[in-house]
KEKE-3310 file (N, C-alpha, C; in steps of 0.2 Angstrom, whole numbers, plus 5000, padded with zeros to 4 digits):
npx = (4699:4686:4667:4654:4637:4629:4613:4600:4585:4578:4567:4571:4582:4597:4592:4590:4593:4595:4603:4614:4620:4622:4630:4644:4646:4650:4661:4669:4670:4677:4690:4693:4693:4704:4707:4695:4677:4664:4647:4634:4615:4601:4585:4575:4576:4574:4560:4554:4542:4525:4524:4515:4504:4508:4524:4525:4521:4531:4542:4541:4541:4552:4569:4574:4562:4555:4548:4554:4544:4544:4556:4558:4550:4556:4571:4571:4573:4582:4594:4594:4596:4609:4617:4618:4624:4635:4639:4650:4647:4634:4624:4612:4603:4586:4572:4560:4543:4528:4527:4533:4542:4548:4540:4547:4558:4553:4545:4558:4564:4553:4557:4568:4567:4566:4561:4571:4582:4587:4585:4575:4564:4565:4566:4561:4555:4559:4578:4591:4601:4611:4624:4636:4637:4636:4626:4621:4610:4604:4594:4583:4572:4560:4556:4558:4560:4565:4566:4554:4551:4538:4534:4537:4530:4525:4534:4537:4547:4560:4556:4551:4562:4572:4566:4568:4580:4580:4577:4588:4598:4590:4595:4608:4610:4602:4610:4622:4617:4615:4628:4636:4632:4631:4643:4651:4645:4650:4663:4660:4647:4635:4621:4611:4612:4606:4613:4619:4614:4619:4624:4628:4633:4646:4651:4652:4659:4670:4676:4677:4688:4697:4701:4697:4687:4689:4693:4680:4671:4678:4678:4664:4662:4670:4667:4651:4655:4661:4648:4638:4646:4646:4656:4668:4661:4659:4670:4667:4654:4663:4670:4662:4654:4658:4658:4643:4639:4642:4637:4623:4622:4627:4615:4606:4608:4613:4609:4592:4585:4587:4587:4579:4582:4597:4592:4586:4598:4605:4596:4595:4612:4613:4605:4612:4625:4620:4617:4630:4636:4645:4656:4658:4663:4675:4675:4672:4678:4682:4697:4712:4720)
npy = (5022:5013:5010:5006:5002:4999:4992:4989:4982:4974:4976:4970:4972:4967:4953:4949:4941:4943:4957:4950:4946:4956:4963:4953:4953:4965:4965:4954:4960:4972:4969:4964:4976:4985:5001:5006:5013:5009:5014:5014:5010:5011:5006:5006:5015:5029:5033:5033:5045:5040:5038:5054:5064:5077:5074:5066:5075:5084:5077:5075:5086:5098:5100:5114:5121:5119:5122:5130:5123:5112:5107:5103:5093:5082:5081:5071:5060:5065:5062:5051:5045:5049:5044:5032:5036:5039:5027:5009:4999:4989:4982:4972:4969:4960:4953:4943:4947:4943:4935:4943:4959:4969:4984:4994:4994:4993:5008:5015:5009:5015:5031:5031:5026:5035:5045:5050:5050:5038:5030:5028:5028:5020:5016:5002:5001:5002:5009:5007:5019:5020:5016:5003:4996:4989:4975:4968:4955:4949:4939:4932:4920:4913:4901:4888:4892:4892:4890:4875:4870:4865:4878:4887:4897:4905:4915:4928:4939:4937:4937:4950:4958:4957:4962:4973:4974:4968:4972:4975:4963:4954:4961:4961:4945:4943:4949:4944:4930:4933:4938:4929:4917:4920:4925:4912:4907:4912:4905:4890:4890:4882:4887:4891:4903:4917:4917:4933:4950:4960:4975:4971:4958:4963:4969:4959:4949:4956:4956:4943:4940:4945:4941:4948:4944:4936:4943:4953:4941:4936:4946:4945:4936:4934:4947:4942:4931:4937:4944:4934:4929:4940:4948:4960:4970:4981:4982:4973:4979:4991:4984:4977:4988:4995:4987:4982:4996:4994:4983:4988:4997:4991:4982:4993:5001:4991:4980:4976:4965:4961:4972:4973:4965:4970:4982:4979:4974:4985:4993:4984:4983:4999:5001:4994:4998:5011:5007:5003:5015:5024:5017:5021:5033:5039:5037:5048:5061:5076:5083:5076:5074)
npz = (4984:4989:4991:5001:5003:5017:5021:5030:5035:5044:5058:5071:5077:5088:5087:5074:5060:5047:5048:5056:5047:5036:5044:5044:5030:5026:5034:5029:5018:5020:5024:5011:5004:5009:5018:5014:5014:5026:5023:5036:5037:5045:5040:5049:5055:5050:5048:5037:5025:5017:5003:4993:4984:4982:4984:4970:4962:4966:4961:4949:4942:4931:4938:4937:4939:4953:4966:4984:4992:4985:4982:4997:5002:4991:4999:5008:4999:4988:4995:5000:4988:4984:4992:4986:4974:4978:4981:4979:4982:4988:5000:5004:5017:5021:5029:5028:5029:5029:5019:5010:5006:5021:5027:5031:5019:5005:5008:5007:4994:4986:4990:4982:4968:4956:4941:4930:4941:4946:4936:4919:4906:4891:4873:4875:4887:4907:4909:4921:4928:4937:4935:4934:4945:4961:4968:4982:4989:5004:5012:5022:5032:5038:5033:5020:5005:4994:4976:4970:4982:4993:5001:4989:4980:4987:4991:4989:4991:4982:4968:4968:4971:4962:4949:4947:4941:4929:4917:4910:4911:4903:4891:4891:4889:4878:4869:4871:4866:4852:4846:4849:4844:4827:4829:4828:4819:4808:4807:4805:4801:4803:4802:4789:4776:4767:4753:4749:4738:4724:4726:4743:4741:4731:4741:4754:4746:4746:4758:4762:4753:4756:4770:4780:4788:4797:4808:4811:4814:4824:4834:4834:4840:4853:4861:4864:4869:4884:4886:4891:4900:4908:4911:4911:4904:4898:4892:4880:4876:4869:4861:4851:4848:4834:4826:4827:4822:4806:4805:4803:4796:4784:4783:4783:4771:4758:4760:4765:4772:4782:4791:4803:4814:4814:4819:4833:4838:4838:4848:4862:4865:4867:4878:4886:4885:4893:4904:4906:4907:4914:4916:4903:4900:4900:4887:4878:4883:4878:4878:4880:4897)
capx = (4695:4678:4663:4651:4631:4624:4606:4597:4577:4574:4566:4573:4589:4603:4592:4590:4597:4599:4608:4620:4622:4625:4639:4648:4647:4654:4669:4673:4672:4682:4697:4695:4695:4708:4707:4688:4673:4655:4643:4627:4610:4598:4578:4569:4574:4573:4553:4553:4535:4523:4523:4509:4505:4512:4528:4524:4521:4536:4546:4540:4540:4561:4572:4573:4555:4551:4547:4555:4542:4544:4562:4560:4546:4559:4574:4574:4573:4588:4599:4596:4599:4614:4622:4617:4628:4641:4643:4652:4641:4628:4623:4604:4597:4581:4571:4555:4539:4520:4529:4535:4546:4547:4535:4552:4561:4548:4546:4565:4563:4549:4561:4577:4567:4562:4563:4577:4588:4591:4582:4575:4562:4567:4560:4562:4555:4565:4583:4593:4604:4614:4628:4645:4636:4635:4619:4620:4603:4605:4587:4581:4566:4555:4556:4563:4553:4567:4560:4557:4550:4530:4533:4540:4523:4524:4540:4538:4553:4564:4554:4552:4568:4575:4563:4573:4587:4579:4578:4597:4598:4588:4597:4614:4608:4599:4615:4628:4618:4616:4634:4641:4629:4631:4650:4654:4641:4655:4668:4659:4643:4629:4617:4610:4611:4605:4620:4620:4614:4620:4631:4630:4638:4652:4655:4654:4666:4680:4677:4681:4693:4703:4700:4694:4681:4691:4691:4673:4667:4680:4675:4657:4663:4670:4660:4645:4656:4661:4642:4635:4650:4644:4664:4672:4655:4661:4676:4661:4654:4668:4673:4655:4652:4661:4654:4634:4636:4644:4629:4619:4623:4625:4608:4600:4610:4616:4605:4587:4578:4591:4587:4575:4587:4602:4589:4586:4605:4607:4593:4602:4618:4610:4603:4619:4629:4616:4617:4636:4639:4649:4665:4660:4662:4678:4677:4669:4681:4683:4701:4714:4722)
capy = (5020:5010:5013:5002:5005:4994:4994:4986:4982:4973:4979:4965:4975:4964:4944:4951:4937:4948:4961:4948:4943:4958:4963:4947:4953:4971:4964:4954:4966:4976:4965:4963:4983:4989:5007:5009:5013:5006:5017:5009:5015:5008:5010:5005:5022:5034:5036:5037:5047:5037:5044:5054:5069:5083:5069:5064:5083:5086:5071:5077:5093:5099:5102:5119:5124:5117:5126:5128:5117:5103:5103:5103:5088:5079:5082:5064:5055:5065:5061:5043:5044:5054:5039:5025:5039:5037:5020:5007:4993:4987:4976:4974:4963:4958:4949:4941:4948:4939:4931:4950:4964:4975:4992:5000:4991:4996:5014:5017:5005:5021:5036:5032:5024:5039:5045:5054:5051:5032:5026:5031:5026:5020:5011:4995:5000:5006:5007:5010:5024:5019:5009:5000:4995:4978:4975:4958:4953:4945:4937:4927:4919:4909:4892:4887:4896:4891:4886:4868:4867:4868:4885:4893:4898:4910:4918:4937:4942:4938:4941:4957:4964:4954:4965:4980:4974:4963:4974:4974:4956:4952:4964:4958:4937:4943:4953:4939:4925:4934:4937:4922:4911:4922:4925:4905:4902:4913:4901:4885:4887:4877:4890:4892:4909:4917:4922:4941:4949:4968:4978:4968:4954:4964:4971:4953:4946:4959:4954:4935:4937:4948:4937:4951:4940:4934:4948:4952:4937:4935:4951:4947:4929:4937:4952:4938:4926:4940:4947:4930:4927:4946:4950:4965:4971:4989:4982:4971:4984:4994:4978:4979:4994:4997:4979:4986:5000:4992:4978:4993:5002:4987:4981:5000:5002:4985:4972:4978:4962:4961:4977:4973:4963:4976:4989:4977:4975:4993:4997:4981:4989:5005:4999:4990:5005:5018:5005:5005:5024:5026:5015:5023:5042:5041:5037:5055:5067:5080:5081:5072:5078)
capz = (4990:4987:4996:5003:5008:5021:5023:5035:5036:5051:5063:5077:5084:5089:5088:5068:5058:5041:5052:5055:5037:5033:5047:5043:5024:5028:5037:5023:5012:5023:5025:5003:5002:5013:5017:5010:5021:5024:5026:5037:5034:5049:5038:5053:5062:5047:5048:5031:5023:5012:4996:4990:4978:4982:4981:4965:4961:4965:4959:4942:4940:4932:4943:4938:4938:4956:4971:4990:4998:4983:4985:5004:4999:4987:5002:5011:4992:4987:5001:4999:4981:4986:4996:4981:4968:4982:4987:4976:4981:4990:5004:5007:5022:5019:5030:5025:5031:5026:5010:5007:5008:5027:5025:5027:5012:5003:5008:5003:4987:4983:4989:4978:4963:4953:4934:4928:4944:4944:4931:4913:4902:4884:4870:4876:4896:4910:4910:4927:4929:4940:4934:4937:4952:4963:4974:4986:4994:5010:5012:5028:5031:5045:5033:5016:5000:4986:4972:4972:4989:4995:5000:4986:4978:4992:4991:4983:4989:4976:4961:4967:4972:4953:4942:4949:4936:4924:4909:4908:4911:4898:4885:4889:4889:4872:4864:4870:4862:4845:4844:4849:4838:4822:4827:4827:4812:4804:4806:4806:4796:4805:4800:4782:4777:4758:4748:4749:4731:4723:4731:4746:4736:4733:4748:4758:4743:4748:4767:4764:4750:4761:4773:4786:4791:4804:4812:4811:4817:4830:4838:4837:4847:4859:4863:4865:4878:4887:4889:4894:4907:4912:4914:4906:4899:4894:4884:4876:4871:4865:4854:4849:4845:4827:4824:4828:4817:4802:4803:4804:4788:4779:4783:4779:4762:4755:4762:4769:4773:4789:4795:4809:4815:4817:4823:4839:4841:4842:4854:4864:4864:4871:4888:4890:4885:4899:4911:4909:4906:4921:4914:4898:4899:4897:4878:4876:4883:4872:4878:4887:4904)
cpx = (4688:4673:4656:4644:4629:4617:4602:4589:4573:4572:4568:4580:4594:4601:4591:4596:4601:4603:4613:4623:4625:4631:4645:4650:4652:4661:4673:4675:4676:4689:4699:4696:4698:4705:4700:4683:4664:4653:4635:4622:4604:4590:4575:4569:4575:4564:4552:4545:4533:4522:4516:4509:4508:4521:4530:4525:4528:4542:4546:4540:4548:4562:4571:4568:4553:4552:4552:4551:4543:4550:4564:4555:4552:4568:4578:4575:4581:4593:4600:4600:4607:4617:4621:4621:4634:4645:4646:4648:4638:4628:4616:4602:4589:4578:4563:4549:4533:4523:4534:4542:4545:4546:4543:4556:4557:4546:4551:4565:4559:4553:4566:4575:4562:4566:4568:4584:4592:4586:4578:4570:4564:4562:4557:4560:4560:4571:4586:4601:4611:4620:4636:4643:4636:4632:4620:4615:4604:4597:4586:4574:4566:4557:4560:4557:4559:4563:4561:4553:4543:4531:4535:4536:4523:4529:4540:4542:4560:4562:4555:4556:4574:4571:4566:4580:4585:4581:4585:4602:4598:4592:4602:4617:4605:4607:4620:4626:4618:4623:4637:4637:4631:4639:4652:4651:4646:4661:4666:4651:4638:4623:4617:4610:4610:4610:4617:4619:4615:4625:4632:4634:4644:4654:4657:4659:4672:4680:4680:4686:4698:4705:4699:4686:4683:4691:4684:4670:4671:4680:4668:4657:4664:4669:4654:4646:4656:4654:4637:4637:4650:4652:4667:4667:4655:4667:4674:4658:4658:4670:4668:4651:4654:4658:4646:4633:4639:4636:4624:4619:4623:4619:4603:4602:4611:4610:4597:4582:4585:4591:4584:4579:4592:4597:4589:4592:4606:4603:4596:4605:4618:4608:4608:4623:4627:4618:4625:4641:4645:4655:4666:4664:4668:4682:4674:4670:4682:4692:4706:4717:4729)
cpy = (5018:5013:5008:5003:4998:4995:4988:4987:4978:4974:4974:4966:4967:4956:4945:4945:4943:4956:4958:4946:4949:4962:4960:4950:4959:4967:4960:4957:4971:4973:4963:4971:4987:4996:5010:5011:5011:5013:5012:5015:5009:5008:5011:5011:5027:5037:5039:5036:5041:5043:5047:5061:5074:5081:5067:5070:5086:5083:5072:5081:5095:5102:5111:5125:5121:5122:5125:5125:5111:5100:5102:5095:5081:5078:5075:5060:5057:5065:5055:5042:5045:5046:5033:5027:5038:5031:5016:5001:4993:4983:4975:4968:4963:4951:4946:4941:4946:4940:4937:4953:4968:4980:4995:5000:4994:5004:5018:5016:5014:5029:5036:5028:5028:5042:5050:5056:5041:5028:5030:5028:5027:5017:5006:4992:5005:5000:5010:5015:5026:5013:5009:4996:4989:4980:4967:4961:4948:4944:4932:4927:4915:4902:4894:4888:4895:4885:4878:4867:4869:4876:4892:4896:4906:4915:4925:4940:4943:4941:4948:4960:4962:4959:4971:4981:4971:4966:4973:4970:4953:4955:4962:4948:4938:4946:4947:4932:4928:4934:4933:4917:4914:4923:4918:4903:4906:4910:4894:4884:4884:4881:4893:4898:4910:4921:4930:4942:4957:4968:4973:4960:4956:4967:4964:4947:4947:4957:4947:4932:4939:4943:4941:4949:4938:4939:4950:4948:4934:4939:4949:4938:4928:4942:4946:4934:4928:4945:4941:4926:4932:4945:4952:4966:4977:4988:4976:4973:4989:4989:4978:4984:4995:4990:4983:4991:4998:4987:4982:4993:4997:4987:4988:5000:5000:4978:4971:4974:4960:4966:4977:4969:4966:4979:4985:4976:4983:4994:4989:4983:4994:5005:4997:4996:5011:5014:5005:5012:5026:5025:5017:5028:5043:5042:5045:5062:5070:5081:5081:5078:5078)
cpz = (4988:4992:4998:5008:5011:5024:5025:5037:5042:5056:5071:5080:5080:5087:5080:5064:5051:5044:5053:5050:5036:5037:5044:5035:5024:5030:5033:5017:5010:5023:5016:5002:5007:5013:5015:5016:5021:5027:5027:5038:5038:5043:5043:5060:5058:5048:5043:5028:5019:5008:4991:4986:4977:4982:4975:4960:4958:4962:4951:4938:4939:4937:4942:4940:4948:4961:4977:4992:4993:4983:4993:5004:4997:4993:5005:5003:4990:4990:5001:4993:4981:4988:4990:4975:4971:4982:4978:4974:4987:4993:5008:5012:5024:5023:5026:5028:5028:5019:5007:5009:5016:5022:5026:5020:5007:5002:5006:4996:4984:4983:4983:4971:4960:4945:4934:4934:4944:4939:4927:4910:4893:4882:4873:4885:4900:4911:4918:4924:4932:4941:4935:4943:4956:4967:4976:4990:4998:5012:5018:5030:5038:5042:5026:5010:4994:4982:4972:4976:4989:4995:4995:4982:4981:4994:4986:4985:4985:4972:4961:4966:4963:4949:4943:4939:4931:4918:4906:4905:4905:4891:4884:4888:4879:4866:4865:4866:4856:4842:4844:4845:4832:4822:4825:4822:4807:4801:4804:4802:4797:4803:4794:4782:4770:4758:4746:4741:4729:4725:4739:4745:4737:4738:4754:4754:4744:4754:4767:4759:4753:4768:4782:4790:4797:4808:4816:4817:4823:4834:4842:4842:4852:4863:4866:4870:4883:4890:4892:4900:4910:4917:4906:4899:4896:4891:4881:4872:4866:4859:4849:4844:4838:4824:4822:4822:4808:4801:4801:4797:4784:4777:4779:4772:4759:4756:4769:4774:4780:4795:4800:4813:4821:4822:4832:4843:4843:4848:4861:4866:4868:4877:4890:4893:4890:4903:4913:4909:4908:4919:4905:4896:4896:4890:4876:4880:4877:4875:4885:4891:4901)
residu = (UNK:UNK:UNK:UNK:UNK:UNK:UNK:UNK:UNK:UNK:UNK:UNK:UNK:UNK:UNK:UNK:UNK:UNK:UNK:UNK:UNK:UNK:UNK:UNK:UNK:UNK:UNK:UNK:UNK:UNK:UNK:UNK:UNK:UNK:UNK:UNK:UNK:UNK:UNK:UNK:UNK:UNK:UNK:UNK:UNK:UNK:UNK:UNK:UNK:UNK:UNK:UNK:UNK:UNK:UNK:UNK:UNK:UNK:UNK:UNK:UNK:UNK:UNK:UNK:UNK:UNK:UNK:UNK:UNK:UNK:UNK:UNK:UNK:UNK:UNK:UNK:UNK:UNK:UNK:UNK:UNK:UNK:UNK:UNK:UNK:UNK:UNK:UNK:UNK:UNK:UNK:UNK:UNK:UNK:UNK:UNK:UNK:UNK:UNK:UNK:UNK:UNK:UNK:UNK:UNK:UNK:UNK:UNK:UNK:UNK:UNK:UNK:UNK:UNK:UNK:UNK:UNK:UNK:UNK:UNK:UNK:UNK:UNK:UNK:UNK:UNK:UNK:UNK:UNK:UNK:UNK:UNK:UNK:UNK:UNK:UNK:UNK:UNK:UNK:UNK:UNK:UNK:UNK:UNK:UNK:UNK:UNK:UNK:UNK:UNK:UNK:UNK:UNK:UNK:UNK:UNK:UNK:UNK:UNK:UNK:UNK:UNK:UNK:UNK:UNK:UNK:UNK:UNK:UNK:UNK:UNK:UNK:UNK:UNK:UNK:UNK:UNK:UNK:UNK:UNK:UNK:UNK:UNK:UNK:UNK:UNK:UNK:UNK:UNK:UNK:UNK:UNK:UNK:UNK:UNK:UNK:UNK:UNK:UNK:UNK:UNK:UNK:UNK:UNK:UNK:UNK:UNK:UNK:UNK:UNK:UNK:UNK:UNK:UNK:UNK:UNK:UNK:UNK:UNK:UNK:UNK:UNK:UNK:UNK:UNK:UNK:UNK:UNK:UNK:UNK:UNK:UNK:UNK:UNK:UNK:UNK:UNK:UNK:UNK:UNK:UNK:UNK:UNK:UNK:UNK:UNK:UNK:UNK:UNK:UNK:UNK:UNK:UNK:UNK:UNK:UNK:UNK:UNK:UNK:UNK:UNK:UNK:UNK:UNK:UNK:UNK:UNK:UNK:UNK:UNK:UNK:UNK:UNK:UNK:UNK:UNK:UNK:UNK:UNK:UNK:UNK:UNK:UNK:UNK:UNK:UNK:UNK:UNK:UNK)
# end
């Protein structure tokens, strides 16, 4: 059984366009997910606090280290959070206030985006924590701000609610062209490469006298189609994976002047792999049922 949050920020009741948007979106989602259940989530009658230091305080301080008033502080944040670990997906109505987001949008955006519950900092920035996930923005406006148009200069509500995800974006747009260019320049060549010298010599000798190159390089063609048509991204990665770490070791042991390269593919691969944990875990039971 799925589970579906519906969250709604305009404050205009029943003549509320993005409130119809997201009804009408519910009920189809309902009649695609038999049996499952929305949960709705009004903002504009939560009264939710601005966040300030004793907030922040406590927001930062380990769980197990914190007080009864920080965890009475931190109370509304982790209830929301709580329904965003619940739900399966997402359905945001978003109307368009002075170019922007509604102060409630906003005020929630600040409850349920904190470090170590949905999201991470890594090398590479913040990663999100909360993954498998589908988020649709249901966005309505006064006039027409797609790009393109006079108004669209004026439109900060997109960018904004897109930087939410980007990092991920960009790491799985960057890992599927690497693969899929270096997979197909395996079969077809359009890219000069220097003949491998040493041990990595013999080692990419036995790979295409054996002819386990096809392998290789058909992995890494379809791993890279599969993360640029963002379908079936965690059995992308699994295909990936023994791929990554062989590229790896070679480059550290055999053939150095590749190494910065690899290193990027791995940390790549790692945001992918955290943002998809969820349909990962199950490679890392210790054992089965």
């Amino acid at each position: 059984m799925a589970t579906l949050l519906k969250l709604d920020s305009s404050p205009m009741g029943e003549r509320s366009i993005s409130r119809k948007l997201t009804t009408r979106f519910a009920d189809s989602w309902l009649k695609m997910h038999p049996g499952s259940i929305v949960i709705t989530r009004d903002l504009t009658a939560l009264s939710l606090p601005v966040l300030d230091g004793p907030w922040v305080g406590a927001a930062y301080t380990p769980e197990e280290a914190r007080t009864p008033e920080q965890n009475r502080v931190l109370a509304v944040s982790d209830a929301l959070i709580a329904e965003l670990q619940q739900a399966d997906e997402y359905v945001l109505g978003v109307p368009m206030h002075n170019f922007s987001i509604p102060s409630t949008l906003k005020l929630w955006i600040d409850q349920v985006v904190r470090a170590g519950k949905t999201f991470t900092y890594s090398s590479s920035g913040p990663t999100g924590l909360l993954t498998g996930k589908k988020a649709t923005l249901l966005i309505a406006s006064g006039g027409t701000y797609e790009p393109g148009t006079a108004l669209a200069s004026l439109n900060f509500v997109t960018p904004y609610l897109r930087a939410v995800k980007i990092a991920s974006l960009i790491a799985r747009i960057l890992l599927g062209l690497i693969f899929l260019v270096f997979g197909l320049n395996g079969f077809f060549h359009f890219l000069p490469m220097p003949p491998p010298t040493g041990l990595a010599a013999q080692f990419f000798g036995a790979i295409f006298a054996s002819r386990y190159w096809v392998v290789i390089f058909g992995l890494q063609t379809l791993g890279g189609l599969l993360l640029l048509a963002n379908r079936f991204v965690p059995l992308a990665l699994v295909l990936l994976g023994p791929v990554i770490v062989n590229i790896f070791f070679v480059h550290a042991l055999m053939a150095p002047a590749g190494l910065p390269l690899a290193i990027v593919v791995v940390i790549l691969w790692t945001i992918l792999a955290l943002r998809n944990r969820q349909h990962l875990a199950g490679i890392f039971v210790h054992r089965a049922g």
